[in-house]
C-alpha positions as CSV (number, residue, x, y, z in Angstrom):
1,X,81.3,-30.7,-22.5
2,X,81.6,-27.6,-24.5
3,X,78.4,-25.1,-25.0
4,X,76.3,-24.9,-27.6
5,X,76.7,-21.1,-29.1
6,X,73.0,-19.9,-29.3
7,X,71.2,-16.8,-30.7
8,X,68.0,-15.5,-30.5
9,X,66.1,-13.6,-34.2
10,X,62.7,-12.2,-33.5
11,X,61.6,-8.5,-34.0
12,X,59.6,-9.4,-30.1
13,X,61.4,-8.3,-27.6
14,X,59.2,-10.1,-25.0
15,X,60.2,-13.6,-26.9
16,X,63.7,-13.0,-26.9
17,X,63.3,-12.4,-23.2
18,X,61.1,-15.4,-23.3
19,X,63.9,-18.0,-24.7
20,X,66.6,-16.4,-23.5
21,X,64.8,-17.1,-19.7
22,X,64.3,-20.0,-20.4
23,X,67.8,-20.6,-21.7
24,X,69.1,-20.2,-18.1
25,X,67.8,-23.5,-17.0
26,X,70.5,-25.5,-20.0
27,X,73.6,-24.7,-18.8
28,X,75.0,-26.7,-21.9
29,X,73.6,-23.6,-23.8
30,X,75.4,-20.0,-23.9
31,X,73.4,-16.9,-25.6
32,X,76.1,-15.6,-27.4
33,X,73.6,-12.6,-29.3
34,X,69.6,-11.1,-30.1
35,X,68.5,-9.7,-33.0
36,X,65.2,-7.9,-33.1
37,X,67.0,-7.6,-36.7
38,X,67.1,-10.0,-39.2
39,X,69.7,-8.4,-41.8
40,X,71.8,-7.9,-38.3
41,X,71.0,-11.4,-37.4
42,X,72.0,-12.4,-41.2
43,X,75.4,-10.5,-41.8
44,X,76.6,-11.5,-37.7
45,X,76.1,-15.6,-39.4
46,X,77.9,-14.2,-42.2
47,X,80.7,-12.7,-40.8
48,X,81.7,-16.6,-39.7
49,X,80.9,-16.0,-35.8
50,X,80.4,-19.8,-34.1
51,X,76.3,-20.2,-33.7
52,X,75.4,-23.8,-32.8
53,X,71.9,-23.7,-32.7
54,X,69.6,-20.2,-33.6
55,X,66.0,-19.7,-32.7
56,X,64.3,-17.7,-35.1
57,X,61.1,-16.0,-35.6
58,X,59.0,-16.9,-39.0
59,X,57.1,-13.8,-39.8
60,X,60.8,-11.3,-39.8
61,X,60.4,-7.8,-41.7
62,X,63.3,-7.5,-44.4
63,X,64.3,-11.1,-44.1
64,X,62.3,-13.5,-43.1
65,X,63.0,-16.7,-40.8
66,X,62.9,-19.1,-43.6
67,X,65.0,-17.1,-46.1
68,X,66.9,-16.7,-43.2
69,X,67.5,-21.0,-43.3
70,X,67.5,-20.7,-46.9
71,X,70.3,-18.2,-46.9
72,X,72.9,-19.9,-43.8
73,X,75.6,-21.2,-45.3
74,X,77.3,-22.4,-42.5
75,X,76.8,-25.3,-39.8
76,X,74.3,-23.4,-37.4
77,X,71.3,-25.4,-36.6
78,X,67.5,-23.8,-36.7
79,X,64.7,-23.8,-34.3
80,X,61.9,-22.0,-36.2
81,X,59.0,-19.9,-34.0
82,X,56.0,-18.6,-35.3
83,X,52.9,-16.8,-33.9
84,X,50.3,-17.8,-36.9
85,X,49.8,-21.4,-37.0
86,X,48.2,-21.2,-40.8
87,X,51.6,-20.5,-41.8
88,X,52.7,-23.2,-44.8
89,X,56.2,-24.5,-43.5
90,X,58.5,-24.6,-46.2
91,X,60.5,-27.5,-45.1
92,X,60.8,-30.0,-48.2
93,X,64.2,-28.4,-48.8
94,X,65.0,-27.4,-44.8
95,X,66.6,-29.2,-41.9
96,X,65.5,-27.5,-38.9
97,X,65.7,-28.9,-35.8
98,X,61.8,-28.3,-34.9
99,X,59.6,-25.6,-34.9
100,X,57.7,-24.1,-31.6
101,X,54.1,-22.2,-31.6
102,X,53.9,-19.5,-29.5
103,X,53.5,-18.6,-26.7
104,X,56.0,-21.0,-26.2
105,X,55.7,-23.7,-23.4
106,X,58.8,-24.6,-21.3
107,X,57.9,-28.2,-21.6
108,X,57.9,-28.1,-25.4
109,X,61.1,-25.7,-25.5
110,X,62.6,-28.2,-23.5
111,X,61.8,-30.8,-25.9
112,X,63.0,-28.7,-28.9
113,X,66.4,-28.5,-27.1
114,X,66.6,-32.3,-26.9
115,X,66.0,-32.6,-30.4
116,X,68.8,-30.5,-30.9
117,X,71.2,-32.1,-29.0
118,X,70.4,-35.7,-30.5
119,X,70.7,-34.4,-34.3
120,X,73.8,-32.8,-32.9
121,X,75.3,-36.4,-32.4
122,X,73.9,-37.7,-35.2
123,X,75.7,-35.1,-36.9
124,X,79.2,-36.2,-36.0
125,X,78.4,-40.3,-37.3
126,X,76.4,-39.0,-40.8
127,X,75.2,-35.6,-42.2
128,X,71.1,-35.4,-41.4
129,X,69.0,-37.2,-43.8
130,X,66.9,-35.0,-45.6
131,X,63.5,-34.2,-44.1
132,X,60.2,-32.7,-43.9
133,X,57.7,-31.1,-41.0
134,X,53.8,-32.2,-41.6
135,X,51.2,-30.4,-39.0
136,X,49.5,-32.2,-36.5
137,X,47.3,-29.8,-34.2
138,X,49.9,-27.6,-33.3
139,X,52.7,-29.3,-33.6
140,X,54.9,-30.3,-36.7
141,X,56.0,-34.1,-37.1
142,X,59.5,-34.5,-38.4
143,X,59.3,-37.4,-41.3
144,X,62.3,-38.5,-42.6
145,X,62.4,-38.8,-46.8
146,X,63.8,-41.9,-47.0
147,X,61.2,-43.4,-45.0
148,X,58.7,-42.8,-46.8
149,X,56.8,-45.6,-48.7
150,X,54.2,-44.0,-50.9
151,X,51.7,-40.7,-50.4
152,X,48.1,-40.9,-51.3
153,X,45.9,-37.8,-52.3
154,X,42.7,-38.0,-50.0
155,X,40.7,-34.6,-51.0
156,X,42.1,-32.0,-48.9
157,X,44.6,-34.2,-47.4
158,X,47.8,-36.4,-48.3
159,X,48.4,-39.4,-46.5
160,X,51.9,-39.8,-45.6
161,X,52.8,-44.1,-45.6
162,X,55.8,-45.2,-43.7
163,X,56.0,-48.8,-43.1
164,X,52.8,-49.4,-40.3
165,X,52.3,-46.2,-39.6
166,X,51.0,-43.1,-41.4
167,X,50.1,-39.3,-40.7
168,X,48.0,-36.6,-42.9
169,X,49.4,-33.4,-44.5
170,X,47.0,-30.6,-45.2
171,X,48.8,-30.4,-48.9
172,X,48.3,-31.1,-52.1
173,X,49.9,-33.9,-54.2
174,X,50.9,-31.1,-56.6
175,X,53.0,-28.8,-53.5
176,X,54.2,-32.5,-52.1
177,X,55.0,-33.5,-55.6
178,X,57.2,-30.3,-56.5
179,X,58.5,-30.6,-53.2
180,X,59.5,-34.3,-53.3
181,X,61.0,-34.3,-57.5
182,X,64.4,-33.9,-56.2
183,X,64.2,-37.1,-54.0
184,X,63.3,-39.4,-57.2
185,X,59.6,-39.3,-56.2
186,X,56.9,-39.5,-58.9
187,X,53.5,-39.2,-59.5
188,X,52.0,-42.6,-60.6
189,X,48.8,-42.1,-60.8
190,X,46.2,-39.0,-60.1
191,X,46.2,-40.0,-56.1
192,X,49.7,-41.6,-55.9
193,X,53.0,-40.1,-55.2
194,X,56.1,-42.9,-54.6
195,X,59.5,-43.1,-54.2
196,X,61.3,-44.8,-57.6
197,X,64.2,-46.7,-55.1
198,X,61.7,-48.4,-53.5
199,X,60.0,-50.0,-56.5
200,X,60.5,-54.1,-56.5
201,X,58.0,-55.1,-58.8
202,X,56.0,-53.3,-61.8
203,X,53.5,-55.4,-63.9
204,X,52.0,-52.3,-65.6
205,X,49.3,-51.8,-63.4
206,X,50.9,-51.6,-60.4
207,X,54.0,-51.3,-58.4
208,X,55.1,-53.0,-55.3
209,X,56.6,-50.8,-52.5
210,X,57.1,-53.0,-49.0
211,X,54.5,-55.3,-49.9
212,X,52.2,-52.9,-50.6
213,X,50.6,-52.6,-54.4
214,X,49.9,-49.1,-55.4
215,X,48.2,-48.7,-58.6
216,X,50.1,-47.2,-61.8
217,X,47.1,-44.9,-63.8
218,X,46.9,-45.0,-67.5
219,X,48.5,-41.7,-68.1
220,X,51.4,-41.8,-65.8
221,X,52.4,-45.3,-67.4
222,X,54.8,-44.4,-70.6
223,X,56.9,-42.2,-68.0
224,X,57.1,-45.0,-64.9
225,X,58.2,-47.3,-68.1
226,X,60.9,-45.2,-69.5
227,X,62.5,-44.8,-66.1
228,X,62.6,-48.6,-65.3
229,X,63.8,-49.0,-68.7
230,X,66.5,-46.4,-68.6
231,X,67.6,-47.7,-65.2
232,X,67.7,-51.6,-66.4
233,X,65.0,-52.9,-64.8
């Protein structure tokens, strides 16, 4: 089996020699390069070199880790690492891999690697759906978009539906809602966020999402009509 070209970005030299120890153990993974600099880190991806997979530090001086995702052109793959756990993951329009809290634990490292290597498959049948990372304790939950069945605003919270199961974002409808437009989701009412291809029945009130009713408000009804109307409903 052929290695996986890795890289190492953080301005910590203790947590480069942190992965890259732990590297050692995943002989399926070579450390081809570490930056302690992220305009390095970003003109060495540039330049066209082979990185399979790149861990990378959040909070990056100059560039930071997810301008540094935002900015990749290429195939390389991104394990995100951060030291501030209040930091808002921008991941509505990013396909990481999975992101790791430090200090990092070998257990979980491990597990970030095995993520890796399964998208990496799944890679070579279809390109990734898109996705997004909710936080649960200290850990971030990788929910696939097209899964989703409907969002509800609960105060501070947004409850994330798919089929039987469900988790709880820290976020506001408005950040999900910006986040989500691109996906054909739409706000349907004050506490309601769903996504338009999974619509099977409107009465005006109310639409039906996998058996589910979720209830149209007054104000967001004109728009939810137009769009079933314009799409032949």
């Amino acid at each position: 089996m052929s290695l996986f070209k890795t890289v190492i970005i953080d301005d910590e030299p203790l947590a480069i020699d942190v992965i890259g120890h732990y590297l050692e153990r995943f002989p399926d993974f070579e450390l081809v390069g570490s930056f302690t600099d992220s305009v390095e880190a970003f003109n060495y991806l540039k330049e066209g070199h082979r990185v399979d997979l790149a861990f990378t530090d959040i909070a990056m001086p100059d560039i930071s880790g997810i301008e540094l995702v935002k900015l990749s052109k290429g195939p390389t793959k991104f394990i995100m690492t951060t030291s501030y756990s209040e930091y808002a993951v921008e991941s509505f329009d990013l396909e990481v891999v999975d992101y790791l809290m430090k200090p990092i634990a070998f257990e979980r490292f491990a597990k970030a690697l095995e993520r890796f290597e399964k998208s990496s498959r799944a890679n070579n049948v279809e390109k990734l759906t898109p996705s997004l990372f909710v936080k649960d304790g200290e850990e971030y939950i990788k929910i696939r978009i097209d899964d989703i069945d409907y969002i509800q605003g609960l105060k501070d919270y947004a409850k994330i539906v798919t089929g039987n199961n469900h988790c709880l974002a820290l976020k506001t409808l408005k950040s999900i809602e910006d986040g989500l437009r691109a996906y054909d989701f739409m706000r349907i009412h004050k506490s309601y966020i769903v996504p338009l291809n999974k619509i099977v029945q409107y009465n005006g009130k109310r639409v039906l999402i996998n058996n589910v009713e979720v209830p149209v408000g007054s104000s967001y009804r004109d728009r939810l009509k137009q769009f079933i109307q314009d799409n032949g409903f």
